[in-house]
DRENMARZA-205439 format. One record per atom (N, C-alpha, C): atom name; x, y, z; residue in one letter; residue number from 1; chain. Coordinates in pm, whole numbers, plus 50000, padded with zeros to 5 digits. Each point is the difference from the previous one (the first is absolute). Layout:
BEGIN
REC   name      c1      c2      c3   resn   resi   chain
REC     CA       X       Y       Z      A    NUM       A
...
// end
This chain:
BEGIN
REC   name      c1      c2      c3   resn   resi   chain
REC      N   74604   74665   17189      X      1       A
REC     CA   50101   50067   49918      X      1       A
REC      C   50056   49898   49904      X      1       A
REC      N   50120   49946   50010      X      2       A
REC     CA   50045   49885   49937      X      2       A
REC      C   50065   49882   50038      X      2       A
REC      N   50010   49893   49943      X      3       A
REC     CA   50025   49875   50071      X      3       A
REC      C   50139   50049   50041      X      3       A
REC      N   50095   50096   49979      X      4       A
REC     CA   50170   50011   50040      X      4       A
REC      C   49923   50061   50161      X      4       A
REC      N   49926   50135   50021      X      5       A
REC     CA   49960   50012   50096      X      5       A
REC      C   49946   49904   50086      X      5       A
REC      N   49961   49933   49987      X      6       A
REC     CA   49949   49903   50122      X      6       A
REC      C   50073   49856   49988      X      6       A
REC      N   50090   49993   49884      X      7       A
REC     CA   50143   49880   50056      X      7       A
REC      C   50086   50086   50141      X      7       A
REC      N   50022   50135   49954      X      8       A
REC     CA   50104   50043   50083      X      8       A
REC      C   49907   50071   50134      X      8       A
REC      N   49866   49983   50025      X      9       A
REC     CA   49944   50040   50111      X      9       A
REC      C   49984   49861   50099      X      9       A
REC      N   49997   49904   49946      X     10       A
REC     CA   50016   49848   50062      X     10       A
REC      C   50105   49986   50053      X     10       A
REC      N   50124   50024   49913      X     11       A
REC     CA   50111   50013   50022      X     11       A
REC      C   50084   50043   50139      X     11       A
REC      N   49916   50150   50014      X     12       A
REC     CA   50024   50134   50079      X     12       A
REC      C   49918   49942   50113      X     12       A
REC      N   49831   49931   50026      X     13       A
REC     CA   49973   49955   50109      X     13       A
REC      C   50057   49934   50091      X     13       A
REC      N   50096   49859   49939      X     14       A
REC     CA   50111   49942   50050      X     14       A
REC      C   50054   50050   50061      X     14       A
REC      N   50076   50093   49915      X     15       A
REC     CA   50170   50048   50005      X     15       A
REC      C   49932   50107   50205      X     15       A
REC      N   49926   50047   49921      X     16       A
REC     CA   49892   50098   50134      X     16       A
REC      C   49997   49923   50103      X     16       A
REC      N   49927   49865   50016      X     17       A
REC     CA   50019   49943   50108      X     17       A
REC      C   50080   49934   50071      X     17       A
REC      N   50068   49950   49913      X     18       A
REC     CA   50137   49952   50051      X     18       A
REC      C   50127   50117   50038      X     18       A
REC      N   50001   50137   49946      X     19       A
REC     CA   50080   50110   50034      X     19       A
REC      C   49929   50032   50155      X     19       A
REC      N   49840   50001   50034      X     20       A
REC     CA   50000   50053   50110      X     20       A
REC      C   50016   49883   50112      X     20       A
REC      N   49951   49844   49966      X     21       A
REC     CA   50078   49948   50109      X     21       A
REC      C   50122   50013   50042      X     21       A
REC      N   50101   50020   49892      X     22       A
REC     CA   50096   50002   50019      X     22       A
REC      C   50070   50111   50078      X     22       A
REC      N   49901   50098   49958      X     23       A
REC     CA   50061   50179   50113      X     23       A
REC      C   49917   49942   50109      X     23       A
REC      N   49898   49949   50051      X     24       A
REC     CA   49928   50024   50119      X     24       A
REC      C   50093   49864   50064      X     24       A
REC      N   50035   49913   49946      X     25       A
REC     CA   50125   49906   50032      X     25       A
REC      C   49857   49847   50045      X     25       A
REC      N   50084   49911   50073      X     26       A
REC     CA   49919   49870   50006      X     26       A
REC      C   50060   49980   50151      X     26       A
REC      N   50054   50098   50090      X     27       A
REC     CA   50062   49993   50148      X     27       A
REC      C   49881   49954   50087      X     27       A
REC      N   50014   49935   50045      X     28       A
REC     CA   49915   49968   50158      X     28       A
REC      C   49988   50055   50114      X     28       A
REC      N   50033   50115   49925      X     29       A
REC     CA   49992   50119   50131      X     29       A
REC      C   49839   50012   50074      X     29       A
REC      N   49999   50128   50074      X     30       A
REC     CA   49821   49989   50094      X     30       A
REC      C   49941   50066   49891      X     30       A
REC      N   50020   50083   49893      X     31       A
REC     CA   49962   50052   49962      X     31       A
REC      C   49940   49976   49857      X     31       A
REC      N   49852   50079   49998      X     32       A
REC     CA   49951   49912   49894      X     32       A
REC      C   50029   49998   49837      X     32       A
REC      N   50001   49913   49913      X     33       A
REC     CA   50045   50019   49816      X     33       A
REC      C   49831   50069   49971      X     33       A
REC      N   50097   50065   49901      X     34       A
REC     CA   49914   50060   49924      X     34       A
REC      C   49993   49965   49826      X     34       A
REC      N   49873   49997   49979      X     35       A
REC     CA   50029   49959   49853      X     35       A
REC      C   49940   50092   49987      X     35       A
REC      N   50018   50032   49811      X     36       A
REC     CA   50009   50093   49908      X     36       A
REC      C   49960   49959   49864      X     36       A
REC      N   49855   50019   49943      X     37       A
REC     CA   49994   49960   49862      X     37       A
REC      C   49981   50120   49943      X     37       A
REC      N   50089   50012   49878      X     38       A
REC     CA   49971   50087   49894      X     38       A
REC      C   49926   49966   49927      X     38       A
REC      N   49925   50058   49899      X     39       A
REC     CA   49934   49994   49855      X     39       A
REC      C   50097   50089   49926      X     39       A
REC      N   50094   49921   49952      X     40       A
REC     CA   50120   50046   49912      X     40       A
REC      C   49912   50036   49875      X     40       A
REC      N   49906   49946   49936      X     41       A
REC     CA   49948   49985   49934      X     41       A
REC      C   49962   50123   49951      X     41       A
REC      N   49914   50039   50111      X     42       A
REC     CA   49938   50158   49962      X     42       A
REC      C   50086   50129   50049      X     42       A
REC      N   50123   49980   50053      X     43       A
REC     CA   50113   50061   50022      X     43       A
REC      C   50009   50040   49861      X     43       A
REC      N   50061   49890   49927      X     44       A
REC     CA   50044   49988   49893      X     44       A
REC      C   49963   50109   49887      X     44       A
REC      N   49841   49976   49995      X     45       A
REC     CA   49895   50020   49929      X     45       A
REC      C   50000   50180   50023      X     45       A
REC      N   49990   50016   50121      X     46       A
REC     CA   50011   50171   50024      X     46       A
REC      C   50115   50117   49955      X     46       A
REC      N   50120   49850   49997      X     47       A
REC     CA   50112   50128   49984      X     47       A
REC      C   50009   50029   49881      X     47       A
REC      N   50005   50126   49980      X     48       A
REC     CA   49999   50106   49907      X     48       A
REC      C   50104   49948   49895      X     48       A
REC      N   50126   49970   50047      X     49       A
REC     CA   50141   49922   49937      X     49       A
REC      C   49966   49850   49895      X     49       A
REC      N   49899   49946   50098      X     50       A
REC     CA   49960   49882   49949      X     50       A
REC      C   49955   49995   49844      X     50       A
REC      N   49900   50116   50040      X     51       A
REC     CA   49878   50030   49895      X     51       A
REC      C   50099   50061   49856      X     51       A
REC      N   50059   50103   50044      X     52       A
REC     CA   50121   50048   49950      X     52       A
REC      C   50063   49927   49854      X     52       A
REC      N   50028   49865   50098      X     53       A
REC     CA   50100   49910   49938      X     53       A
REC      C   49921   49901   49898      X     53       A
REC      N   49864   49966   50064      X     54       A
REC     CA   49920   49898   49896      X     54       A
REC      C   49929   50082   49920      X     54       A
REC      N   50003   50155   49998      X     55       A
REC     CA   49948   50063   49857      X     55       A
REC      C   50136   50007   49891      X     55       A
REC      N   50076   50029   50034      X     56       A
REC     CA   50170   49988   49919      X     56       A
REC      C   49979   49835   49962      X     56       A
REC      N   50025   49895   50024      X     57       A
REC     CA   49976   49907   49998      X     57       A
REC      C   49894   49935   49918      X     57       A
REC      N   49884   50052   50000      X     58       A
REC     CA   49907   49950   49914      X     58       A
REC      C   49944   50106   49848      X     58       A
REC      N   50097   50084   50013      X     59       A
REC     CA   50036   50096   49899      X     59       A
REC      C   50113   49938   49882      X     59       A
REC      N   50120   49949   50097      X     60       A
REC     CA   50098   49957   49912      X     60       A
REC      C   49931   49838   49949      X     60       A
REC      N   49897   49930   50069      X     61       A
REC     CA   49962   49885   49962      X     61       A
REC      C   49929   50006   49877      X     61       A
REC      N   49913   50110   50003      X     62       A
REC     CA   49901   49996   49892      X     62       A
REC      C   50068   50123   49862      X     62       A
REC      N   50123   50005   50038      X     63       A
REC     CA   50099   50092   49868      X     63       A
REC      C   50055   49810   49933      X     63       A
REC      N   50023   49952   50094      X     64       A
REC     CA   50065   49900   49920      X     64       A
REC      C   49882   49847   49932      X     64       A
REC      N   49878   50010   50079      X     65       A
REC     CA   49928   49970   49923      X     65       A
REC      C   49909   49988   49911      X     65       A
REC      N   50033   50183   49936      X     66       A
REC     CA   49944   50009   49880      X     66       A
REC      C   50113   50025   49949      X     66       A
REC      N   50144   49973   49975      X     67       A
REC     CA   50093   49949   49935      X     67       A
REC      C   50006   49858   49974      X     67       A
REC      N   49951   49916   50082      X     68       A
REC     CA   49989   49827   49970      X     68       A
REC      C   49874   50014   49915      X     68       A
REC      N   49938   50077   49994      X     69       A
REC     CA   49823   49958   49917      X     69       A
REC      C   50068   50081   49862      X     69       A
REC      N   50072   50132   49970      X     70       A
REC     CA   50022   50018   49867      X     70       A
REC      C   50072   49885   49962      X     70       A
REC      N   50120   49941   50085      X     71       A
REC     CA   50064   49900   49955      X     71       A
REC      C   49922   49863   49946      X     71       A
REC      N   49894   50001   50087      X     72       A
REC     CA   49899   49866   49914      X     72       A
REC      C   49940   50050   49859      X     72       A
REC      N   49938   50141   50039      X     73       A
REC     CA   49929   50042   49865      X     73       A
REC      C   50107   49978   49849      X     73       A
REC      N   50116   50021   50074      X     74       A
REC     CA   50141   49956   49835      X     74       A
REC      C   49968   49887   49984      X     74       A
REC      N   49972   49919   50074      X     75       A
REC     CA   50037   49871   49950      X     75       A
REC      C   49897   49931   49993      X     75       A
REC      N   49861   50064   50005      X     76       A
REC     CA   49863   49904   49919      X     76       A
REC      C   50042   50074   49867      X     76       A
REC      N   50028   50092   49992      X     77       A
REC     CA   49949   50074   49850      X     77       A
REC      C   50106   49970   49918      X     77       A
REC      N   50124   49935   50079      X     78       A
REC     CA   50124   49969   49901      X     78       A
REC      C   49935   49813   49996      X     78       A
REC      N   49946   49965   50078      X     79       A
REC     CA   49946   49890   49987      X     79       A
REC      C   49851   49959   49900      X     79       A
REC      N   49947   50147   50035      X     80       A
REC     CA   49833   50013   49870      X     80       A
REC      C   50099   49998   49844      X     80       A
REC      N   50094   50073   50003      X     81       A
REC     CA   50066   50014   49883      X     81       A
REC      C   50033   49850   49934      X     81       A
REC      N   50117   49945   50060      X     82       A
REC     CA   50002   49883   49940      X     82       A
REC      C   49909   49878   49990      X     82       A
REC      N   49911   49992   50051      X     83       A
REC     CA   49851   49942   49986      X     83       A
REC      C   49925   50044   49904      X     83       A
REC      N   50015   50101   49947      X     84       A
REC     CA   49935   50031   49841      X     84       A
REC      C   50059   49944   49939      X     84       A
REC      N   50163   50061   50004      X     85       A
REC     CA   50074   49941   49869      X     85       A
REC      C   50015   49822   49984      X     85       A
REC      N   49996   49953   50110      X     86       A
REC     CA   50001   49856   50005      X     86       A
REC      C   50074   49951   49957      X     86       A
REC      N   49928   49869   49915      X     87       A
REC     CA   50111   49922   49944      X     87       A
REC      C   50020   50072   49866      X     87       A
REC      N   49952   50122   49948      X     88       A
REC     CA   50048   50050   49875      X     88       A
REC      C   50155   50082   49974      X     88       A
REC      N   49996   50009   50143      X     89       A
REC     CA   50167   50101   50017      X     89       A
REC      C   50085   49932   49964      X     89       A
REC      N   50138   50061   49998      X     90       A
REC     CA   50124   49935   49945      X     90       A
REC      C   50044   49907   50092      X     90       A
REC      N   50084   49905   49998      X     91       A
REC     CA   50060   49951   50090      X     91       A
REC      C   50091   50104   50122      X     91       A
REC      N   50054   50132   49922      X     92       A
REC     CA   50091   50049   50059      X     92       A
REC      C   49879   50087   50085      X     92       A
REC      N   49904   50048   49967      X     93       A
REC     CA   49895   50053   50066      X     93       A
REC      C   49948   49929   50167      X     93       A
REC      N   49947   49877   49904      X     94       A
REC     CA   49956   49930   50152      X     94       A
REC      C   50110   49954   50117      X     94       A
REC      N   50179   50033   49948      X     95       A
REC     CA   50092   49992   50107      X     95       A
REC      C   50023   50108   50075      X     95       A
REC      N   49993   50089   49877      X     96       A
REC     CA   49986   50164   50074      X     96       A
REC      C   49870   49981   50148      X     96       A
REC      N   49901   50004   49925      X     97       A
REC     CA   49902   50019   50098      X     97       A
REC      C   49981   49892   50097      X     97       A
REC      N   50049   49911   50022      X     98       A
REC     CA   50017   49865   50099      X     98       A
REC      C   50118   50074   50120      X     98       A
REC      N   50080   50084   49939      X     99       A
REC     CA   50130   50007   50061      X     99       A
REC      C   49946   50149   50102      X     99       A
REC      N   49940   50105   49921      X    100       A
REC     CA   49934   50071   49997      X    100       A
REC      C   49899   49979   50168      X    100       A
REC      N   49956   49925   49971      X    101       A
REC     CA   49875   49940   50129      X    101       A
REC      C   50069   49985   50114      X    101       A
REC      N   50102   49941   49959      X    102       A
REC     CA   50077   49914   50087      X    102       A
REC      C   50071   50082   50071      X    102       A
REC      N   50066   50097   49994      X    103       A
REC     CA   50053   50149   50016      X    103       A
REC      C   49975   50073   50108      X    103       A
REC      N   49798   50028   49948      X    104       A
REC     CA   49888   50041   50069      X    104       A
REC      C   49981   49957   50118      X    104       A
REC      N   50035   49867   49964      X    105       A
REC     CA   49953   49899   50145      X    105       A
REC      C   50073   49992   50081      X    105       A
REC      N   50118   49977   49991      X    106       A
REC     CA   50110   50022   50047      X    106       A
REC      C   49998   50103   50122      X    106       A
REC      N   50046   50131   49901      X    107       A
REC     CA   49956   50166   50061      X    107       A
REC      C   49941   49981   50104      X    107       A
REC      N   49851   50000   49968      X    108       A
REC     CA   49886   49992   50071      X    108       A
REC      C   50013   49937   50168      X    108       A
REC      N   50037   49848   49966      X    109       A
REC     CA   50094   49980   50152      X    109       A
REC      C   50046   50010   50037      X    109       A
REC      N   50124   50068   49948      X    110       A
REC     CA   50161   50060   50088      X    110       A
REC      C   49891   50149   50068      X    110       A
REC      N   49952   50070   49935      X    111       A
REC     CA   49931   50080   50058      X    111       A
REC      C   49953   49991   50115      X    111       A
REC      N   49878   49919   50003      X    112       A
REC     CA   49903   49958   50085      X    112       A
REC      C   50103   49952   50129      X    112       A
REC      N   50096   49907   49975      X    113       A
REC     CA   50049   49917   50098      X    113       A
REC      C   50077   50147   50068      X    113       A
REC      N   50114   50083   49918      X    114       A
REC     CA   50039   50090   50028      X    114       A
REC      C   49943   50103   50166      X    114       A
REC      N   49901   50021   49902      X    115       A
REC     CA   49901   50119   50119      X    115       A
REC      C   49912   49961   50097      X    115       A
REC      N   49928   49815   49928      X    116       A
REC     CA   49880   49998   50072      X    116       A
REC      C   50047   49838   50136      X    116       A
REC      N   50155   49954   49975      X    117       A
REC     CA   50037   49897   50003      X    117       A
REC      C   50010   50012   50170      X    117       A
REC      N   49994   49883   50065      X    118       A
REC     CA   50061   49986   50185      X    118       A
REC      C   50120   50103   49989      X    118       A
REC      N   50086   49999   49919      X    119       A
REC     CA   50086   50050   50073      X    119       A
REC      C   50017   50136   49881      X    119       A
REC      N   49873   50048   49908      X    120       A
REC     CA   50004   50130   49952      X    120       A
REC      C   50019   50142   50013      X    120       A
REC      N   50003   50078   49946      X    121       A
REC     CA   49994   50128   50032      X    121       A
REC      C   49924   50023   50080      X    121       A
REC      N   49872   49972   49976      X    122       A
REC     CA   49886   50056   50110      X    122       A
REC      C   50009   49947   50082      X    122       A
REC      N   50042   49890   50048      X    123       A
REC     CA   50046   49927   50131      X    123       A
REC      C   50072   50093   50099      X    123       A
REC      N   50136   50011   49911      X    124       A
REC     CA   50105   50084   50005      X    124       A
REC      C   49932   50151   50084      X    124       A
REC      N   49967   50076   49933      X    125       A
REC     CA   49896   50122   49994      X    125       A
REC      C   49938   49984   50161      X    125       A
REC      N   49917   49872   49969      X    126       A
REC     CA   49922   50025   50133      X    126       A
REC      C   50091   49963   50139      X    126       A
REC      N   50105   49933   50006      X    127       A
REC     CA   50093   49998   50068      X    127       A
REC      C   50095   50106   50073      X    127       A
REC      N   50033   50027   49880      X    128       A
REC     CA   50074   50156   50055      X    128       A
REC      C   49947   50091   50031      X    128       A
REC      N   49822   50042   49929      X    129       A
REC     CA   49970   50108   50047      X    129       A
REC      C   49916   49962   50177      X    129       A
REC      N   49983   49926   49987      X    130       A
REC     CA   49901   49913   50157      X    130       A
REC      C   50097   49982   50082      X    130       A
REC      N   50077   49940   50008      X    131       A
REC     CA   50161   49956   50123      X    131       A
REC      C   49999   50124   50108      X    131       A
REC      N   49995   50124   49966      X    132       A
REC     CA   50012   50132   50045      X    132       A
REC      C   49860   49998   50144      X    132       A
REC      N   49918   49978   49912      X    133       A
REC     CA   49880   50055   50061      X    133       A
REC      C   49978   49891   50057      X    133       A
REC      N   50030   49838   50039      X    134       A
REC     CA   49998   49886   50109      X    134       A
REC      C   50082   50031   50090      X    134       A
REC      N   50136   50033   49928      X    135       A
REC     CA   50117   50042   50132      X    135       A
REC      C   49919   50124   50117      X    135       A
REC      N   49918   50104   49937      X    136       A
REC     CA   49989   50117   50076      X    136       A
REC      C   49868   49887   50058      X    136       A
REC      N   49890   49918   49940      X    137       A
REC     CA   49903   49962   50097      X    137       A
REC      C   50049   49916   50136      X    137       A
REC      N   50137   49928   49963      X    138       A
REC     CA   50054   49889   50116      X    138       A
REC      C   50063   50112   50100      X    138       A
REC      N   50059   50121   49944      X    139       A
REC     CA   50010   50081   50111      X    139       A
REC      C   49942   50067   50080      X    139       A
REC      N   49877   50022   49954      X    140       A
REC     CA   49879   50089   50045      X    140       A
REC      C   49950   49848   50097      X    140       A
REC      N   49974   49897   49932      X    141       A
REC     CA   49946   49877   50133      X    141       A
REC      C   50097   49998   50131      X    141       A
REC      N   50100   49975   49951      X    142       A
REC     CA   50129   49982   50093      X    142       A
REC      C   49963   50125   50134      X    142       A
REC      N   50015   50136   49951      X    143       A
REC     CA   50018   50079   50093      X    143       A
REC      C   49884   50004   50079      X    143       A
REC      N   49885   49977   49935      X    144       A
REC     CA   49863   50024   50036      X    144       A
REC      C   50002   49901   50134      X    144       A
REC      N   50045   49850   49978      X    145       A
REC     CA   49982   49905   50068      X    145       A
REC      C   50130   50041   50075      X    145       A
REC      N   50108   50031   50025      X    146       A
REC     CA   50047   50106   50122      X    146       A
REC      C   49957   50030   50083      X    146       A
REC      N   49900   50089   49940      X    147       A
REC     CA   49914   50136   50060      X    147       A
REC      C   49935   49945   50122      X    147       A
REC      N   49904   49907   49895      X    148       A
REC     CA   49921   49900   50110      X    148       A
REC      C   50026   49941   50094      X    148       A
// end
């Protein structure tokens, strides 16, 4: 699926094994421990919620990066532009269009950093909409390893 899926299925193996030592306890009683491995992994991978969330997710990724690619296409062609005119433009021309670029470029990274940044929107996004659906998997382990 994607590298966020299998950071947070590594994650969840841990959290999995160390939650069921911790319910089956570490007592020295007569009675025997039981261990418990999940494949959080393909947990993960099955739930419907999951799938859910990384199509929303890679929907809003690829809306915003064909907004960063029109944003490049401005700024070769505002860049093809002043490369014709060269050194024949005005002075006030080649400040315009220096300032112009510069603008572009600018943009272009507040953008990028904006949506695509550690601590971006889509970060953001995949955070809030995922938190939900780990809380319900640590509860579903939890009770399961109860059960057991």
């Amino acid at each position: 699926m994607t590298t966020f899926v299998h950071r947070v299925a590594s994650r969840f193996a841990l959290l999995g094994l160390v939650g069921l030592g911790m319910i089956f306890g570490t007592g020295t009683n007569a009675r025997a421990e039981k261990i418990g491995v999940v494949d959080v992994q393909a947990v993960l991978t099955g739930m419907p919620e999951v799938q859910a969330a990384n199509q929303k997710l890679e929907a809003t990724r690829q809306t915003w990066l064909d907004t960063l690619k029109t944003m490049q296409t401005q700024y070769q062609a505002k860049q093809d532009t002043y490369s014709k005119v060269g050194e024949t433009g005005t002075p006030e021309f080649k400040k315009k269009a220096l300032e112009d670029l510069s603008t572009l470029q600018e943009a272009f990274t507040k953008f990028q950093t904006a949506k695509f940044g550690q601590d971006g929107e889509l970060a953001q996004m995949q955070t809030q909409m995922l938190k939900p659906i780990y809380e319900k998997l640590q509860t579903l382990l939890a009770a399961f390893a109860k059960k057991e």
